[in-house]
C-alpha positions, 0 to 999 in steps of 0.5 A: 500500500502506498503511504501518503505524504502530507506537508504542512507549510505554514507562516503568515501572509506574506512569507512565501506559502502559496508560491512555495507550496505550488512549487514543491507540489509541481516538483513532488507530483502532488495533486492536491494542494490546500489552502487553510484560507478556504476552511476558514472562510468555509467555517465562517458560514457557521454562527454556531460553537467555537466558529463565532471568533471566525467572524473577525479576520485573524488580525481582528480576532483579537476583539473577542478579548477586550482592548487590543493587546499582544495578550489578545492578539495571541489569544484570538490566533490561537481560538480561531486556530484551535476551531480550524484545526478541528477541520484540519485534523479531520483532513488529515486524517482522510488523506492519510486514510486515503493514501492521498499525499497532500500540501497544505498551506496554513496561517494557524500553525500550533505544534500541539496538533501536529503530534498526533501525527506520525513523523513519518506522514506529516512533515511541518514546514514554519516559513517566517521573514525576519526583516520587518521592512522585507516583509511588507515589501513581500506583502505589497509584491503578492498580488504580482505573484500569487494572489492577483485581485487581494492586494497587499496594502490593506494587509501591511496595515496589520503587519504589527499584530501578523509579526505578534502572531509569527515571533509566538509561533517561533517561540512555540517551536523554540526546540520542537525540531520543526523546521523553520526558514527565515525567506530572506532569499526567495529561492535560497529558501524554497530549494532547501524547502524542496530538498526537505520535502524531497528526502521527505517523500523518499525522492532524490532531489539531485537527479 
């Protein structure tokens, strides 16, 4: 029986997910690859539960809190993540079951979730930028690339509370031996991405 791979790459906008994971699917012969976006704007359509907190976009999440502080910010990224993860643990699953090899493109990246997991199906992958000044440079250029009618502006404007959630995310993972890319350079970072992914997969990416 042919085991499934699944690939998570997560980060928030503007660090090179969506462009990176249609990279790697390309070269990997991956069929299916799924944006964590489109859960999320398939759970807002329910008003009941935990969806409620997805009525905010996740840079507003942190309302549902009180004033806007770091402390909210984070604890708005982090409800609205535990509700997504509900449906993508379910996905993961399925795939796995499936023997479906998938990429998945995500903003909620907790490594709590991924422990459910065997090491051998799931290969988490945190892209983050470091340099805020790049950062929103990437977000502006997104809509040459990657995301044509959502320009980056309105997104820069909350680059503030996306650099909360990203330096907690890298806080979460100080030690967990998930993989982290600074993408400073675009393809210095999506080729060492490829070569983990490939040895991943069982591919020798130097063929």
């Amino acid at each position: 029986m042919k085991k499934a791979k699944i690939i998570l790459i997560g980060g928030v906008p503007g660090v090179g997910k969506t462009s990176i994971s249609g990279y790697i699917a390309a070269k990997l012969g991956i069929n299916i690859v799924l944006s964590g976006d489109y859960l999320r704007e398939f759970l807002r359509a329910y008003s009941y539960s935990e969806a409620h907190t997805l009525s905010y976009s996740v840079y507003d999440s942190w309302k549902e809190f009180g004033p806007r502080t770091d402390e909210n910010i984070i604890k708005g990224y982090l409800e609205q993540g535990k509700t997504l993860w509900t449906g993508m643990h379910r996905i993961i699953t399925r795939a796995l079951e499936n023997g479906e090899s998938m990429i998945m493109e995500i903003l909620y990246f907790l490594p709590d979730y991924f422990k459910d997991f065997p090491k051998q199906d799931l290969l988490p992958i945190y892209l983050y930028i470091s340099e805020e000044h790049l950062h929103a440079s990437r977000l502006n250029e997104r809509g040459e690339f990657t995301h044509y009618n959502s320009p980056g502006e309105r997104l820069v404007s909350h680059l503030p509370e996306y650099r909360i959630m990203m330096r907690h995310t890298l806080h979460l993972l100080s030690g967990s031996g998930i993989a982290a890319f600074d993408n400073l350079d675009y393809k210095k970072t999506r080729d060492e991405i490829m070569e983990k992914a490939g040895e991943f997969v069982g591919l020798d990416t130097d063929q």
